[in-house]
ZAKOLKE-358097 format. One line per 2 residues: for each residue x, y, z of N, C-alpha, C. Coordinates in Angstrom, 3 decimals, padded with zeros to 6 digits, always signed. Each point is the difference from the previous one (the first is absolute). Last residue first. Layout:
X:Y:Z:X:Y:Z:X:Y:Z ~ ... .
***
This chain:
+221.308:+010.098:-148.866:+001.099:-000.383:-000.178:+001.042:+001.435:-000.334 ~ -004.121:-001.380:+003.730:-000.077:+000.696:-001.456:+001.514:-000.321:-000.035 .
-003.065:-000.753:+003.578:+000.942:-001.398:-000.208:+000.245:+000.414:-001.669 ~ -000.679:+002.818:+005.310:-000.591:-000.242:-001.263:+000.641:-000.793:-000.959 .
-000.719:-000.772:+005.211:+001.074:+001.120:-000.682:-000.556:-000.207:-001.489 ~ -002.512:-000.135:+004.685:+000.659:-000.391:-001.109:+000.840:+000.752:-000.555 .
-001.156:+000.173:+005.363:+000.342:+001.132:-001.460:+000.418:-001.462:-000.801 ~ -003.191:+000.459:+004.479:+000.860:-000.670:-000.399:+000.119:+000.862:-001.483 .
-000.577:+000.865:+005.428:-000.346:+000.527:-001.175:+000.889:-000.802:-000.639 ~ -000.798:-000.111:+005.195:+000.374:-000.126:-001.525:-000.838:+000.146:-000.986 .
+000.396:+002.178:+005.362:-000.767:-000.637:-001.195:+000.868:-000.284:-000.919 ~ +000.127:+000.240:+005.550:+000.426:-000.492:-001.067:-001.014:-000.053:-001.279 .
+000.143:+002.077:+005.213:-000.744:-000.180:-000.828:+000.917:+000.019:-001.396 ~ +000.469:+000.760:+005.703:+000.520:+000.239:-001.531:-000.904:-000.657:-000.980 .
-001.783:+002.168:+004.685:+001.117:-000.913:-000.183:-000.498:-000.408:-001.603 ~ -003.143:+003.224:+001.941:+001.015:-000.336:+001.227:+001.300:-001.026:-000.446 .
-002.797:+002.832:-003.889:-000.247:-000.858:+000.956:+001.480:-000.057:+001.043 ~ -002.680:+004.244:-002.534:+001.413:-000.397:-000.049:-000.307:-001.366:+001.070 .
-004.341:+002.596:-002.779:+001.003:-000.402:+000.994:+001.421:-000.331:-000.107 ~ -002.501:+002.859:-003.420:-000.539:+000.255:+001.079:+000.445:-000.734:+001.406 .
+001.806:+001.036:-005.858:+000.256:-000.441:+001.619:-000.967:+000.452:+001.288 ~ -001.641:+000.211:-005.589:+000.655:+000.699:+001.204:+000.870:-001.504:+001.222 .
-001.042:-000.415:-005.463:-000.618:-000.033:+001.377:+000.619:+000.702:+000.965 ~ -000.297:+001.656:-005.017:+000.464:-001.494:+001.054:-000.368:+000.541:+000.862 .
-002.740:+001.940:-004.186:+001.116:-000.173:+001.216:+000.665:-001.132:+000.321 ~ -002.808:+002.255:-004.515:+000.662:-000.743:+000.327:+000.528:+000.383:+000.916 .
-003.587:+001.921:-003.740:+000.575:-000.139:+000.840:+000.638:-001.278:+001.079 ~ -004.143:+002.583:-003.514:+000.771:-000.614:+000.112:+001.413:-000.047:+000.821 .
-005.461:+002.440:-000.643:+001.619:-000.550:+001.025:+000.068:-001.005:-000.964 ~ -002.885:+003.585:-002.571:+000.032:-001.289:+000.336:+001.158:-000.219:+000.808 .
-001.546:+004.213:-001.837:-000.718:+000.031:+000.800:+000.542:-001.856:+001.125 ~ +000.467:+001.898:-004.960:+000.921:+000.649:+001.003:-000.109:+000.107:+001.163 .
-001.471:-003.404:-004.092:-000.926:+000.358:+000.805:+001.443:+000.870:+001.169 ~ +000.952:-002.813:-003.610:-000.805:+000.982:-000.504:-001.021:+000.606:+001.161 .
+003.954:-002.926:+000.903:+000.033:+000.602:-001.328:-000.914:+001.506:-000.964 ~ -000.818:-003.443:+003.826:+000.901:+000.952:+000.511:+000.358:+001.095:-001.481 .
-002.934:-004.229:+001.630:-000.663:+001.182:-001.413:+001.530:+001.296:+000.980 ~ +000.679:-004.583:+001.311:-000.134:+000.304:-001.453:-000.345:+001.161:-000.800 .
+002.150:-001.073:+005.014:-000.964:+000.578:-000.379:-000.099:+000.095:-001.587 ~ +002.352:-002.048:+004.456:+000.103:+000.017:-001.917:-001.132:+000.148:+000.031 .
+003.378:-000.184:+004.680:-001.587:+000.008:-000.780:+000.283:+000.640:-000.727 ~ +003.079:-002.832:+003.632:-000.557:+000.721:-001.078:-001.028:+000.165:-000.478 .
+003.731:-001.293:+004.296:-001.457:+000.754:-000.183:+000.190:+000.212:-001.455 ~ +003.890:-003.055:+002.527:-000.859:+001.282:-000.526:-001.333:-000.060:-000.064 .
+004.004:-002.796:+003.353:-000.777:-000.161:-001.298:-000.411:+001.565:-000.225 ~ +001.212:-003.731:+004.418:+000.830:+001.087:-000.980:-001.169:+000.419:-001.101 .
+000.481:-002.977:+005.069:-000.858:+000.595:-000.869:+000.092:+000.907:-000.967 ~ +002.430:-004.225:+003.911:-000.348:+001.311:-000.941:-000.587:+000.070:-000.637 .
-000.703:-002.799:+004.509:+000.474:-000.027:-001.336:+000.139:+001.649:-000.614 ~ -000.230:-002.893:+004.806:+000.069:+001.214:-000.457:+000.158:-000.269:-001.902 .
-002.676:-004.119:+003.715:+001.668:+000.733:-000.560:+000.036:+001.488:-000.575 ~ -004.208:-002.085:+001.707:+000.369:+000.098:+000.984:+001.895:+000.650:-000.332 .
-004.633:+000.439:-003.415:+000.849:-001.166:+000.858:+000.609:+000.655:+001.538 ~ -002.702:+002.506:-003.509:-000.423:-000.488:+001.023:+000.551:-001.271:+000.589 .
+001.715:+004.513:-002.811:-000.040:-001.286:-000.250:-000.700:-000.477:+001.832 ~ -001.228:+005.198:-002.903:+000.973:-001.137:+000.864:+000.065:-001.348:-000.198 .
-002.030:+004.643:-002.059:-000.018:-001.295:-000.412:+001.733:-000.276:+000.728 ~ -003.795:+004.647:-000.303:+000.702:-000.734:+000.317:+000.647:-001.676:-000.329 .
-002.364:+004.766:-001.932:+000.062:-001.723:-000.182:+001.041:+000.059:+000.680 ~ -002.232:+004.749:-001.474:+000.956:-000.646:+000.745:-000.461:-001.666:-000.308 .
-001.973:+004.858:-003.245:-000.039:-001.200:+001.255:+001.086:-000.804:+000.802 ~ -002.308:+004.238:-004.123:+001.192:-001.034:+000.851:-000.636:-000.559:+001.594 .
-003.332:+002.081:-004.852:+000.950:+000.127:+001.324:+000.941:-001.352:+000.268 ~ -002.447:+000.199:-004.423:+000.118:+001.196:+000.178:+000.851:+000.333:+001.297 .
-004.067:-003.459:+000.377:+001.065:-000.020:-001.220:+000.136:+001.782:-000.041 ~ -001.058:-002.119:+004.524:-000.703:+000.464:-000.749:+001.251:+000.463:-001.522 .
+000.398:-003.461:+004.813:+000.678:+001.144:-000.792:-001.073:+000.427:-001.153 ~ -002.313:-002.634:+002.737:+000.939:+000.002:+000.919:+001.485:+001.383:-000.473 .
-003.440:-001.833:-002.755:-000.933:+000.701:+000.816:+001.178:-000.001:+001.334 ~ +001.022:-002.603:-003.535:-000.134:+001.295:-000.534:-000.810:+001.104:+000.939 .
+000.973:-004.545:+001.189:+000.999:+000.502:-000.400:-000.113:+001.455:-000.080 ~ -004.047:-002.385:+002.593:+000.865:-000.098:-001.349:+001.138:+000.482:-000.424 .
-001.081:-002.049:+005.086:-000.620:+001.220:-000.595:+000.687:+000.089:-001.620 ~ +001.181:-003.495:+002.612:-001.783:-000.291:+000.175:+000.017:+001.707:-000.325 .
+004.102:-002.602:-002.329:+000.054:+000.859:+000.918:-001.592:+000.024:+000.409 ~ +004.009:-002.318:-002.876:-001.658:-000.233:+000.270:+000.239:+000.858:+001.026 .
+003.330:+001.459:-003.824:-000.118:-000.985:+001.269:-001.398:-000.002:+000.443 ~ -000.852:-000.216:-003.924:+001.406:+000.259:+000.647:+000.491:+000.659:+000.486 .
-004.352:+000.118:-002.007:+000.380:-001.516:+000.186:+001.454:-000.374:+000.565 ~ -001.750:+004.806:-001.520:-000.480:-000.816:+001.393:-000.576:-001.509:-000.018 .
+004.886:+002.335:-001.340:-001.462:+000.271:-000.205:-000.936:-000.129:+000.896 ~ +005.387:+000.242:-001.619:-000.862:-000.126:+001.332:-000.972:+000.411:-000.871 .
+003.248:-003.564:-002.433:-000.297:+001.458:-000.156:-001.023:+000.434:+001.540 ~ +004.286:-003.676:-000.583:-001.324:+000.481:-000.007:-000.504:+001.262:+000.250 .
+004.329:-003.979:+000.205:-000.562:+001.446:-000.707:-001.627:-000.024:-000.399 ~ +004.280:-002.886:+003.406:-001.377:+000.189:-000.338:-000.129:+001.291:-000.809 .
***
């Protein structure tokens, strides 16, 4: 899923922006509500266009932290093309 947070995303009954105020940080949790353990990998980015001209503008990029370690093993694949150049 890629989506920008606003306040049409995630639905939340208080508005997005009134929950973090533009300008501050915030936390998001996001678990899986099944019953199996899955993994959760990935980054954080934000592109800020007027970066260029404005010295004032975040731009910036994390990965995700490790916050749990699950009770038993957890298999991910990852699939690698290979590139088909001569």
């Amino acid at each position: 899923m890629r989506e920008v947070l606003s306040n049409t995303f995630p639905r939340t009954f208080t508005p997005f922006s009134r929950v973090i105020p533009a300008g501050r940080t915030g936390w998001m949790k996001i678990y899986n509500a099944g019953t199996d353990e899955k993994a959760l990998f990935g980054a954080t980015i934000n592109y800020n266009p007027d970066s260029q001209s404005n010295t004032g503008a975040f731009n910036q990029g994390h990965n995700l932290h490790t916050l749990t370690v699950t009770e038993r093993q957890i298999t991910v694949r990852i699939p690698v093309i290979l590139p088909t150049c001569n």
